[in-house]
C-alpha positions as CSV (number, residue, x, y, z in Angstrom):
1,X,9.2,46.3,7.5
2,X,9.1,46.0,3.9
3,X,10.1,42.2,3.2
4,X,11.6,43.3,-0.1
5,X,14.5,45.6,1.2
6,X,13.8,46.6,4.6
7,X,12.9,50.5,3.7
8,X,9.0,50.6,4.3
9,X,7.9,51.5,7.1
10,X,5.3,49.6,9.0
11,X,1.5,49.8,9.1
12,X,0.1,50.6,12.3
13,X,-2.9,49.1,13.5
14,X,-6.1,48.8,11.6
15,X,-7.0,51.1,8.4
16,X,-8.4,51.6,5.1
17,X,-7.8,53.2,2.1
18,X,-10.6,54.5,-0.2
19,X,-8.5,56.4,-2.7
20,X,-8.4,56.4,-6.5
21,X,-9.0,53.1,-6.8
22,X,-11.4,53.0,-4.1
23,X,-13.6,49.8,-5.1
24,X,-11.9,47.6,-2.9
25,X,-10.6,47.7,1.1
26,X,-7.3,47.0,1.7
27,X,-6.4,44.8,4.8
28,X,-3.6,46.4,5.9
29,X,-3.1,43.2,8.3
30,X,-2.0,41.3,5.9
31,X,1.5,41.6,5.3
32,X,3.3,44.7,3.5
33,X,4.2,43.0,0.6
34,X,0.5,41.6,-0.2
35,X,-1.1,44.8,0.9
36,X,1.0,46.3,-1.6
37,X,0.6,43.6,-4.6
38,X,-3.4,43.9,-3.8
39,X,-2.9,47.9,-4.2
40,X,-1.1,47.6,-7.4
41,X,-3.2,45.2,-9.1
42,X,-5.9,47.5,-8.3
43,X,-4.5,50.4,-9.7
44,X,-3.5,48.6,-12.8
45,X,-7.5,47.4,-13.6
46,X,-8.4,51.5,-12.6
47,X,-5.8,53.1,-15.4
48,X,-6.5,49.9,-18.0
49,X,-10.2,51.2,-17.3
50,X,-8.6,54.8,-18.0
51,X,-7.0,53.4,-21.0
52,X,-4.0,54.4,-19.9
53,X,-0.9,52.4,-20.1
54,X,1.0,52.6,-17.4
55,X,5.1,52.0,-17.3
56,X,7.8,51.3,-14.3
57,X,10.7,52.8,-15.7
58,X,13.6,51.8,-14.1
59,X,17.2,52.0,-14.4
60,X,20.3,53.5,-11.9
61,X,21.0,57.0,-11.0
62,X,22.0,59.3,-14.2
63,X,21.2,56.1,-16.8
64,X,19.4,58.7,-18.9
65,X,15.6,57.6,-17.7
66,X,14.7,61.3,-17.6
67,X,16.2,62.2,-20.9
68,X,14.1,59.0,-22.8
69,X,10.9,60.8,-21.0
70,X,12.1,64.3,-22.5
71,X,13.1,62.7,-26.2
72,X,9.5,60.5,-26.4
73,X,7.6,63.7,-26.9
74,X,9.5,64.1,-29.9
75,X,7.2,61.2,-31.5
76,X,4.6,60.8,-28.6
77,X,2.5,64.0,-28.3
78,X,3.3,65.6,-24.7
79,X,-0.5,65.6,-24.0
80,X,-0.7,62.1,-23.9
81,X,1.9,62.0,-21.4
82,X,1.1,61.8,-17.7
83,X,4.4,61.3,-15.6
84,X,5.1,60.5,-11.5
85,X,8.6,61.2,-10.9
86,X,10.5,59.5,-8.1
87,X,13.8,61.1,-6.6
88,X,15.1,61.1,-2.9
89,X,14.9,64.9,-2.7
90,X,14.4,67.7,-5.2
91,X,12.1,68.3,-7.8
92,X,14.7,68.8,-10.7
93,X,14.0,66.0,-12.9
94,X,10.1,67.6,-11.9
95,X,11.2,70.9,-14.2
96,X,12.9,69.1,-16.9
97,X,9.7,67.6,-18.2
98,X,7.6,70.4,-17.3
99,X,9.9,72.6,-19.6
100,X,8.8,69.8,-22.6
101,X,5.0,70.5,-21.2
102,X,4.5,66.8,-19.3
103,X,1.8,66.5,-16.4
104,X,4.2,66.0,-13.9
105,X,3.8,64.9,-10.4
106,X,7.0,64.9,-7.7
107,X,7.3,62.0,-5.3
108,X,10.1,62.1,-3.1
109,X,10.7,59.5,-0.9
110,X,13.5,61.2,0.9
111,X,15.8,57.6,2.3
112,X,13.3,55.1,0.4
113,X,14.9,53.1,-2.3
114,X,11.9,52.6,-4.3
115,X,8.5,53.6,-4.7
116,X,5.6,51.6,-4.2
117,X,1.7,51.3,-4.9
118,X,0.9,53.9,-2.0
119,X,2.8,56.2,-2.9
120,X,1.9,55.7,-6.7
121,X,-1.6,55.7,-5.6
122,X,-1.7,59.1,-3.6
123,X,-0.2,60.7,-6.7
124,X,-2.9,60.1,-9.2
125,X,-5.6,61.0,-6.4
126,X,-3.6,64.6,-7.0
127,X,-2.8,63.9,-11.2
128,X,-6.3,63.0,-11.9
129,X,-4.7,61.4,-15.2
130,X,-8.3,60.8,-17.2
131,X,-7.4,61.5,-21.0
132,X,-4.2,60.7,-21.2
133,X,-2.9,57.3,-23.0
134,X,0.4,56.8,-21.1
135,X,1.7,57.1,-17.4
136,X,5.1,56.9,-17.3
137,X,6.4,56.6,-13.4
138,X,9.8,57.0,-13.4
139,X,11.2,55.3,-10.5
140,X,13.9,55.9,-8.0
141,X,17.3,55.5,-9.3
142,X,18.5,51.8,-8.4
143,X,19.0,48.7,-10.0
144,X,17.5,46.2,-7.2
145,X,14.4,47.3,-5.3
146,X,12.2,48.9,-7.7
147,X,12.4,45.4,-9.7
148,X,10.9,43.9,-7.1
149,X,8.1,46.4,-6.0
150,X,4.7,46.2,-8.0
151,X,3.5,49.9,-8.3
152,X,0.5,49.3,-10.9
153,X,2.3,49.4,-14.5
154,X,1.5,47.3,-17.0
155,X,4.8,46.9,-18.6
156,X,8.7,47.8,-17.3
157,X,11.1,49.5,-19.7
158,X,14.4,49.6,-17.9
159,X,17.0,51.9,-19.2
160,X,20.9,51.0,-19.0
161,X,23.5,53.3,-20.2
162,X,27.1,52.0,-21.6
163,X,28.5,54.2,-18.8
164,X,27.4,52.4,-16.4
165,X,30.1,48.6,-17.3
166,X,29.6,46.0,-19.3
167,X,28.7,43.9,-16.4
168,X,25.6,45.4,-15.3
169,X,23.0,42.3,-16.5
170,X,25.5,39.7,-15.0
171,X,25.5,42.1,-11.2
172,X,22.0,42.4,-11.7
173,X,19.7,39.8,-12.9
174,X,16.4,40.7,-12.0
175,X,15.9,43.8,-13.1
176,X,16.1,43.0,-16.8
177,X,14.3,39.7,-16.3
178,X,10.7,40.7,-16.6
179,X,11.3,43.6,-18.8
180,X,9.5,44.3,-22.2
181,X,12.2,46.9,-23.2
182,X,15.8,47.6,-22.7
183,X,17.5,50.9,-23.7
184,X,20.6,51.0,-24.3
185,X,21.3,54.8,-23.4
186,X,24.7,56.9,-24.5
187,X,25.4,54.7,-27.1
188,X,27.6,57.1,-28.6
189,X,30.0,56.9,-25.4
190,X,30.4,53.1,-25.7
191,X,34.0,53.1,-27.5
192,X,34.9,56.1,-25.3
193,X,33.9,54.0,-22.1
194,X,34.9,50.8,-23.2
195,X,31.8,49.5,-23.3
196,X,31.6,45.8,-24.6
197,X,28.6,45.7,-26.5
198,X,28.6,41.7,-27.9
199,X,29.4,40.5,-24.4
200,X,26.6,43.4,-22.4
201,X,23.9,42.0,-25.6
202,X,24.9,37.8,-24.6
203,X,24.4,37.9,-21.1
204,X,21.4,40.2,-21.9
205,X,19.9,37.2,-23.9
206,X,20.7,34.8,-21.5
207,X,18.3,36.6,-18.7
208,X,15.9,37.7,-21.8
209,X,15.7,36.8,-24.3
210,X,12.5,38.1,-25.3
211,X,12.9,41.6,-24.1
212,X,13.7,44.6,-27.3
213,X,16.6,46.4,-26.7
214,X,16.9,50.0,-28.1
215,X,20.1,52.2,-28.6
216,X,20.4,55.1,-28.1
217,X,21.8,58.5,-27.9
218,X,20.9,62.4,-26.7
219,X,22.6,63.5,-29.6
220,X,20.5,61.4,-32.1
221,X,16.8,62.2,-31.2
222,X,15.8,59.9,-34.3
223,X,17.0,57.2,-32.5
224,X,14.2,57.4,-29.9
225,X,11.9,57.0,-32.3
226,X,11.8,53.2,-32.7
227,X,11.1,52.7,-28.3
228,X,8.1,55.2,-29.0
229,X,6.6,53.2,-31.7
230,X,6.9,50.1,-29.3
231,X,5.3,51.8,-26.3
232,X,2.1,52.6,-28.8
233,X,2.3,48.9,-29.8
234,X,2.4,47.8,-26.5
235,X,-0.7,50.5,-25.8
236,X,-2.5,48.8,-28.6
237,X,-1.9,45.4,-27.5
238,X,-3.2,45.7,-24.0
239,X,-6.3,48.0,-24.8
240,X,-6.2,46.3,-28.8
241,X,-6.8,48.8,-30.4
């Protein structure tokens, strides 16, 4: 079982996998997690030879990760755009981005909390993302096992709505540790919610401090606009541009 949080299931006997990344054998004996770190890295080095940039968003059920997909084309042409969408069941966040005209690819995990580098993997054996510039795999709703799962991005962008407490970096850490972006989603609820922006921004600074935080709001699409510049930037700085 998955050493993480106990939702994988195990590998049975001895295999190999020749898929998209297929210049390497993984060793399936070896334990879940390294099998899976080993996987990941090598789907990173395929999409960086791709130049794509590739980006674990994460954040809890209904924090609005779907929405930032659907507001980036506003600034982000939809043909750059290659997205893996992760859900239990249903293919409705699937439709949402289709409607804005986003390569999308469904992966439901049905009871997994997460997805991981397999399941990434078998998706862009079906995408075939060549010519795009950005994969955006929008992970399962949850704020503690995706954190922990490599899955092949280059960066994490984690967004956090003011719906969700105040309290959310101080309940949980580590998935805003490692981050290069935080958005700050429904910022125009935060006085209805009573959302305490000074304290959320502190503790935010004290797990890190390097991260850029972003605020914003569905009902300003301008305010989007700032994240997309910093997911080009980031694009420029791995493949520099």
């Amino acid at each position: 079982m998955c050493d993480k949080c106990g939702c994988e299931q195990e590998h049975e006997g001895n295999h190999e996998h020749h898929d998209v990344v297929g210049s390497k054998i993984i060793d399936v004996n070896k334990s879940v997690t390294e099998a899976n770190d080993e996987l990941a890295q090598q789907i990173g080095n395929f999409l960086k030879d791709k130049g794509i940039l590739s980006i674990n968003l994460m954040g809890a059920p209904g924090s609005g990760k779907t929405t930032f997909i659907e507001q980036l084309v506003e600034f982000i042409p939809a043909e750059e755009i290659a997205v893996i969408q992760g859900d239990l069941e249903s293919d409705i966040d699937k439709k949402r981005l289709e409607k804005k005209n986003i390569h999308t690819f469904q992966i439901n995990t049905h009871s997994g909390c997460h997805l991981n580098a397999m399941m990434v993997n078998k998706a862009l054996m079906h995408m075939q993302p060549s010519g795009k510039k950005y994969l955006i795999i929008e992970n399962v709703g949850n704020l503690v096992c995706p954190a922990a799962v490599q899955i092949g991005q280059h960066i994490d962008i984690v967004v956090s709505s003011t719906t969700e407490g105040t309290d959310k970096p101080k309940k949980y850490p580590v998935i805003f540790m490692n981050t290069k972006m935080i958005v700050l989603s429904k910022y125009d609820l935060k006085e209805a919610v009573g959302f305490e922006e000074t304290k959320y921004l502190e503790d935010l600074k004290n797990i890190n401090a390097e991260a850029k935080i972003v605020k914003v709001s569905s009902k300003d699409p301008e305010s989007f606009k700032d994240a997309a510049e910093f997911i080009r930037d980031e694009r420029e700085r791995l493949f520099k541009v």
